[in-house]
VEXPAKE-694592 format. One line per field, with one value per residue (C-alpha): x, y, z. Coordinates in pm, whole numbers, plus 50000, padded with zeros to 5 digits. Layout:
BEGIN
u: X_...
v: Y_...
w: Z_...
//
This chain:
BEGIN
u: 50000_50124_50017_50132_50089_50192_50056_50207_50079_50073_50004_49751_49711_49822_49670_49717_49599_49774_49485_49482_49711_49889_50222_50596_50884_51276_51531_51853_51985_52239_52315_52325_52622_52544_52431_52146_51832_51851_51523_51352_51512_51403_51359_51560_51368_51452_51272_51526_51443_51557_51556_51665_51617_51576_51495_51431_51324_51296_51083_50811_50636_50461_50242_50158_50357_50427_50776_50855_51134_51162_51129_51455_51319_51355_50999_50820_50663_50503_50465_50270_50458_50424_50724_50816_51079_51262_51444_51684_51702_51952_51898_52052_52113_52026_52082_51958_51935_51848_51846_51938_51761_51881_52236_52358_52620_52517_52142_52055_52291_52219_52409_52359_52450_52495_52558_52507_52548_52907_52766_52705_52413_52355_52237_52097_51953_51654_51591_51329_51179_50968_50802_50575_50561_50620_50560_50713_50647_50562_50521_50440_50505_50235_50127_49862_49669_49484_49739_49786_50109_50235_50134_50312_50554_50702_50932_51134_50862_50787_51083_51045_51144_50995_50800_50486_50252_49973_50056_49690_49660_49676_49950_50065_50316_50490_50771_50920_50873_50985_50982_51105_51137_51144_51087_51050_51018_51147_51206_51445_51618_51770_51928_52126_52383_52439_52659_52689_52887_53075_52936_52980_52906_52896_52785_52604_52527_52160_51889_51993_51821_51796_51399
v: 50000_50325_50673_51005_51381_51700_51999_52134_52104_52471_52460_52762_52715_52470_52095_51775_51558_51573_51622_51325_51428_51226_51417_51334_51530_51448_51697_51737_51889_51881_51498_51346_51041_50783_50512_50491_50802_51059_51152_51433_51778_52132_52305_52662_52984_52950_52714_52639_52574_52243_52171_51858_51745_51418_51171_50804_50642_50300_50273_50526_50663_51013_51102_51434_51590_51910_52034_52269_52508_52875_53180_53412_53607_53325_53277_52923_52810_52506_52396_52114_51934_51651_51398_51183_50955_50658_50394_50492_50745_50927_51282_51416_51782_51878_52233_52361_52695_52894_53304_53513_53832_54146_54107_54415_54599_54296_54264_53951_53652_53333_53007_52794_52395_52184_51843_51548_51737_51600_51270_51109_51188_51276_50887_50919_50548_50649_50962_51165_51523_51760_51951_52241_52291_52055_52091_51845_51565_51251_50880_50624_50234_50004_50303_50264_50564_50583_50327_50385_50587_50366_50034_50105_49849_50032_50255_50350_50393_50699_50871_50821_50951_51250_51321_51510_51295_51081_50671_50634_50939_50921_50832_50641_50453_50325_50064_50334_50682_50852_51278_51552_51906_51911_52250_52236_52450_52246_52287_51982_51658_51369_51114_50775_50877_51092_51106_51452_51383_51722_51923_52306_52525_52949_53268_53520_53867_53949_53681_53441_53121_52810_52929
w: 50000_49870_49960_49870_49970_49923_50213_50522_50879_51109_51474_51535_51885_52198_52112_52338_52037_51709_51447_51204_50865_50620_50685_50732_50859_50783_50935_51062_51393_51631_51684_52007_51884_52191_52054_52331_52305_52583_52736_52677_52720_52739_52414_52323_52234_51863_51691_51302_50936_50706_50379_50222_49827_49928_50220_50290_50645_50714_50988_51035_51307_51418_51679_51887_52137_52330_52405_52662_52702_52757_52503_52448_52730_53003_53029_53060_52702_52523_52159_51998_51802_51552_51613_51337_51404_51185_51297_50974_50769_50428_50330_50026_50062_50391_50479_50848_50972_51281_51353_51651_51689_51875_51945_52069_51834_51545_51532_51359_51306_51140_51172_50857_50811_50515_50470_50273_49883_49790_49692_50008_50208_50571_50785_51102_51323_51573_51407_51579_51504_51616_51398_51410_51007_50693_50388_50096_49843_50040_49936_50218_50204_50410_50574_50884_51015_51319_51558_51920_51955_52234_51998_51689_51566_51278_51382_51704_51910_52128_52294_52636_52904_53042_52688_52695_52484_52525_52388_52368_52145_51725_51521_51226_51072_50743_50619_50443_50414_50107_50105_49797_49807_50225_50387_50754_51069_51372_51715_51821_51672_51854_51690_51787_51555_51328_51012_50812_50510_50370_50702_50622_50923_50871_51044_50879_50990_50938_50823_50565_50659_50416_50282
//
């Protein structure tokens, strides 16, 4: 079974359950190389941007969550998120971005990544996002929609930890998850590991982010 999409999913306001889409997230971040997940951690006040030409995950899963963390101003926040995790994943392309406003004497700077456009692409085992925008090509392989978050087989599985999400709430999962043309707004990544072929990292005075 085969199913493809194209859209984008926007959080308007603070949501416990995910609403039901047929959307998938790929994106790189800062990788956590341990070989073992960490738990949950507390989210910056910058949420970044990723685009990628090309991704494919083995082992798909997403479900809803909320992340908390504090705003630039040191004040307590939340965000719903959509986590999509795989238990592998390559991305051909991959370029990651993220701005910070108001720096005295510099005003904005943005730090931009790429990785994964030499000929090799970016891997990354237990892969997991979370994602407060999407929009791409998608094609999904023995997809199931409407599983238990805490009963899915196909992927990682949920996080753990001290995650914010409910394992009786919505999700779904693929074999394979296939996504084009990714354009992404994201406020964390963990990974297992993570392997950034031809990593370029540069500083930018004002905003240049990767869309």
């Amino acid at each position: 079974m085969e199913s493809q999409v194209r859209g984008g999913t926007r959080w308007k306001r603070f949501a416990v359950v995910m609403v039901p889409s047929v959307a998938a997230t790929a994106a790189v971040g800062i990788a956590m190389a341990q070989g073992a997940l960490a738990a949950s951690f507390s989210v910056s006040g910058q949420s970044f941007k990723v685009t990628a030409d090309h991704l494919e995950g083995d082992g798909f899963v997403q479900y809803g969550a909320v992340d908390t963390g504090k705003t630039l101003e040191g004040k307590d926040t939340a965000h719903p998120v959509a986590v999509s995790a795989f238990d592998h994943a390559k991305i051909t392309n991959m370029c990651q971005s993220v701005v910070t406003p108001g720096i005295p004497g510099l005003g904005s700077v943005s730090l931009k990544l790429t990785a994964g456009n030499k000929g090799t692409a970016v891997e990354a085992d237990k892969l997991y996002i979370d994602v407060a925008d999407l929009n791409a090509d998608a094609t999904f392989k023995n997809i199931n929609i409407g599983v238990a978050a805490g009963a899915s087989t196909k992927g990682p599985g949920m996080k753990g930890g001290k995650e914010q999400s409910n394992p009786y709430g919505f999700a779904q999962e693929a074999d394979k998850a296939i996504l084009t043309d990714v354009k992404q707004t994201a406020w964390a990544t963990s990974a297992g590991t993570f392997k950034l072929s031809g990593l370029s990292m540069k500083l930018h005075r004002g905003v240049k982010e990767c869309y």
